[in-house]
C-alpha positions, 0 to 999 in steps of 0.5 A: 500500500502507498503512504505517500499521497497527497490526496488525503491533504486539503489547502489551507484557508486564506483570510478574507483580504481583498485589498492587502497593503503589507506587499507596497511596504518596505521595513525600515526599523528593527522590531521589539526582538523577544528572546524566547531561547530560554523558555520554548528553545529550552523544552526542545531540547533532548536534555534541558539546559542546567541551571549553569548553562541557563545563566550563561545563555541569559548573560549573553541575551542581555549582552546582545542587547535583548530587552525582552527576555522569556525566561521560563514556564514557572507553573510547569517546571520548578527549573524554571522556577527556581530559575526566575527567582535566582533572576530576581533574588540575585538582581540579574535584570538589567533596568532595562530588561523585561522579562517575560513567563509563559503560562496555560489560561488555568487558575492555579497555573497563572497564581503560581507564574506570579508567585514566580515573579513576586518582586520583579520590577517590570514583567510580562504575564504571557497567557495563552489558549488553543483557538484553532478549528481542530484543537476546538473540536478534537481536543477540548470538544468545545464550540467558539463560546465554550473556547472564549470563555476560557481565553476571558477566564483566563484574562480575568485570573491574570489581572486579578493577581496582578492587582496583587502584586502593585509593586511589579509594573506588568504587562499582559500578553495573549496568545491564540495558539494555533492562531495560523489554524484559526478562522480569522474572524474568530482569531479577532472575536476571541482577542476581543473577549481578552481586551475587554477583559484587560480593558488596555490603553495607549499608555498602557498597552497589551499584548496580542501575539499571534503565532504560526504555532504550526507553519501550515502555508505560505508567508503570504497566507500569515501576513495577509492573516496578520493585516486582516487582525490588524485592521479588525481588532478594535483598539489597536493604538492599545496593542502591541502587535506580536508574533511568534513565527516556527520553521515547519515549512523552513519559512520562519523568517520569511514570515515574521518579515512579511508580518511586518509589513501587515503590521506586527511590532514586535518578533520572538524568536530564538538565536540561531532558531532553535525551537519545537520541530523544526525551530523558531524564527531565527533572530540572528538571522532576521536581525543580519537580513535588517542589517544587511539592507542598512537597517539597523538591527538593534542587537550587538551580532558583532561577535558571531562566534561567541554567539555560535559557541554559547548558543551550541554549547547550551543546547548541544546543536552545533551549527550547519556550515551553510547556515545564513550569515554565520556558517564556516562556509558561508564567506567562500567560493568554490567556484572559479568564477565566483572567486574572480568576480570577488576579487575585482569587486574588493579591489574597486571596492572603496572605504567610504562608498556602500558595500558593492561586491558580487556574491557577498551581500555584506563585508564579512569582516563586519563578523569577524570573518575575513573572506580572503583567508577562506577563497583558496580553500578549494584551490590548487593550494594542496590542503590534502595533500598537505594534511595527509603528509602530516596525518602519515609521517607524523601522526597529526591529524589537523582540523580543517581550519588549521589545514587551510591556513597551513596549506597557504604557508605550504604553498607561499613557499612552493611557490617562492622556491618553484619545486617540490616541499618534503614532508620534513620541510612541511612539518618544519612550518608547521611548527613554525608557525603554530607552536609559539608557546614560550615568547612573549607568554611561557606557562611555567605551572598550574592547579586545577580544581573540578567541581560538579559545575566549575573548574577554578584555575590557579596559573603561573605566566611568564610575560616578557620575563615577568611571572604573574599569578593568574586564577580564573573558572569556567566549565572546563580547563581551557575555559577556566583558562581563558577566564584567568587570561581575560581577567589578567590581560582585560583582552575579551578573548573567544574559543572559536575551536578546540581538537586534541589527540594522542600522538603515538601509544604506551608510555612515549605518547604526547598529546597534541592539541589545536585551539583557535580563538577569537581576539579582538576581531580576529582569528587565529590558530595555535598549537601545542604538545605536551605529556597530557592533554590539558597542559598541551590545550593550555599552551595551545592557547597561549601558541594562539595568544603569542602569535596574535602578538607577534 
């Protein structure tokens, strides 16, 4: 029997718009950016983030310029709970910085998301409830009324506990789910049943967040669906219009942009789009197409890798290297063509003048990527031929990243000496140029603490022939290490890469290990070898610090 039949499928409803406006729209402004990484990237994961992971993504959500945070499902998870009193308990919120909980339309669900948020200064009390045609008539067995009452219920529990608590400046946001399946006449009956409740003013606004809950058509079906409810609902100068864009159809962020253009003010999303299924809005994503119109984004994505490394290591999904704007291969060209065309637009291209080169849609030095060091990745520069010397004669086995750069040194030397280079010549620069663990910096010792959460470093440095103590913690040797050098240096210093392995068995083996960072905008590799694997990772880094100084 086939299982693969489109017949048992039916075309999704469109909204009843004659006369659309959102496609002679343009975007000129970045929207109110929502992070909602903590809280529905959090309950996608296969392992939900540690409490430690958890403080660290929020530090860099704040860093990156959120003013809007989600921070967590209080009712439903004492994680969570505990999360957002540690928030506020410890004074975490930046004045700034609203944060944000997620709550069912269910009385004892909605008292106990308050208790959660007891003594915060500013927050938003997001409620939602299921609207759409199936959830009506296949989950909950209730027609339109029965549906409304619990979203009015539901608004009614909310603002009598916020009465409770005069001392936090709330918010209320409410949620249609399944908004995208939802009869949009009835999408704007339903929320209309919540202002009355709410009763918002232009000074006091609310929140309506609609959400492609399931991405079930085109974006043009969701922004048509957006301008319908935009320009139905009553008392729009007292909403702020919300949405909440997933990537079942890979169309997340093309949705939320065209919901733009039919109104909405406001996006939450996930870096890197992680979220249930297929994802969420990516906002870096977003956030880069904005920037690369000459709009400004108003997030900080100026440290890319810092984000790839945070954001991969709180939820264990390391990044796609075709991933838009921040994939390793995202700023190369395979093709010939494409590397001329390239190189002839850097050339013309001038300081002061807009950004005109082909293939490039902005200059990747904006993320600290520099499109030279990658363009002879498949050229005739001999990476493999280089790296399989190297894995053969002398058991390194390099990643991809040092090969490219060291393949470049091979080559500049072939040419300049137009013959053949030996295997022992090969390993020569390669020592040469990675192994600079002595000058200006040398580790002369180091103690290590492990706990279950942190590792705490006491390190001794010679630096130009004066010793230093530094002391530094992080989740890991290296990590611990870069926090004492930061600390000792006042250098902002990024791990963008890490390999290690064993070279030879028994009691002659030495570790090797390959780092690469990220120092003030710049990348750069070292290497190191020593009897164990965390003295050679160490001094790895110190490799890549002293060659960033040379």
């Amino acid at each position: 029997m086939k299982t693969f039949d489109h017949s048992k499928y039916r075309p999704t409803p469109a909204a009843p718009m004659r006369h659309r406006q959102w496609p002679s729209r343009t975007i000129t402004q970045a929207p109110r950016w929502v992070s909602v990484d903590l809280r529905d990237g959090n309950q996608a994961l296969l392992e939900p983030m540690s409490v430690g992971q958890k403080r660290r993504l929020w530090a860099l959500l704040v860093k990156l310029g959120f003013k809007e945070i989600e921070v967590g499902f209080p009712s439903a998870s004492k994680p969570d709970y505990d999360f957002v009193r540690w928030l506020i308990e410890n004074d975490q919120i930046p004045g700034d910085v609203t944060v944000q909980v997620l709550v069912q339309a269910r009385e004892e669900l909605i008292v106990r998301s308050f208790e959660a948020l007891r003594g915060a200064r500013r927050a938003v009390m997001h409620v939602y409830n299921s609207t759409s045609t199936v959830q009506r008539e296949r989950v909950f067995g209730l027609d339109r009324d029965g549906i409304t009452a619990i979203a009015r219920q539901g608004a009614e529990w909310v603002k009598r506990e916020a009465a409770k608590h005069p001392e936090t400046a709330w918010v209320f946001e409410y949620t249609p789910e399944s908004f995208t399946s939802t009869e949009s006449d009835y999408a704007v009956t339903v929320c209309e049943a919540v202002l009355d409740v709410w009763q918002p003013t232009p000074q006091h606004p609310c929140i309506i967040n609609l959400p492609t809950t399931v991405e079930v058509a085109s974006p043009n079906f969701f922004a048509d669906q957006v301008e319908y409810f935009a320009t139905h609902i009553s008392r729009r100068d007292s909403i702020v219009l919300s949405v909440h864009t997933h990537n079942d159809r890979g169309c997340a962020v093309a949705a939320a942009e065209l919901a733009l253009l039919a109104g909405a003010e406001r996006v939450e999303g996930t870096l890197l789009g992680n979220g249930e299924r297929t994802g969420n809005v990516d906002i870096v994503t977003m956030a880069m197409n904005l920037y690369s119109q000459g709009v400004d984004p108003q997030l900080d994505l100026s440290n890319p890798d810092e984000i790839i490394q945070v954001a991969s290591e709180c939820t264990g999904i390391s990044l796609h290297p075709r991933h838009p704007w921040l994939g390793e291969l995202v700023y190369t060209a395979f093709s010939g063509s494409h590397q001329d065309a390239i190189n002839k637009c850097l050339h013309r291209q001038q300081p002061d003048e807009p950004w005109q080169v082909a293939y490039l849609p902005i200059d990747p030095k904006d993320l600290g990527r520099d499109y030279q060091a990658v363009i002879r990745i498949n050229s005739q520069s001999g990476k493999g031929g280089v790296a399989f010397v190297l894995a053969r004669d002398y058991g390194l086995n390099l990643p991809r990243w040092m090969q490219v750069e060291l393949a470049q040194v091979v080559q500049r030397v072939s040419e300049a000496r137009s013959g053949e280079i030996d295997s022992a010549t090969i390993h020569a620069l390669f020592m040469q140029h990675f192994v600079a663990d002595q000058e200006p910096v040398a580790l002369k010792g180091y103690r290590l603490e492990r706990s279950s959460s942190q590792d705490v470093i006491a390190a001794h440095i010679v630096e130009n022939g004066v010793e230093h103590a530094l002391h530094g913690e992080g989740e890991g040797a290296l990590s611990a290490f870069v926090d004492s050098w930061m600390r000792h240096s006042g250098q902002q210093l990024t791990v963008v890469d890490y390999s290690e392995h064993a070279i030879g068995s028994g009691t002659d083996a030495e570790a090797i290990a390959y780092v690469q960072i990220n120092i003030d905008g710049l990348r750069i590799s070292g290497t190191a070898l020593d009897h164990d694997t965390v003295s050679a990772s160490l001094k790895a880094l110190l490799s890549a610090l002293n060659r960033a100084h040379a």
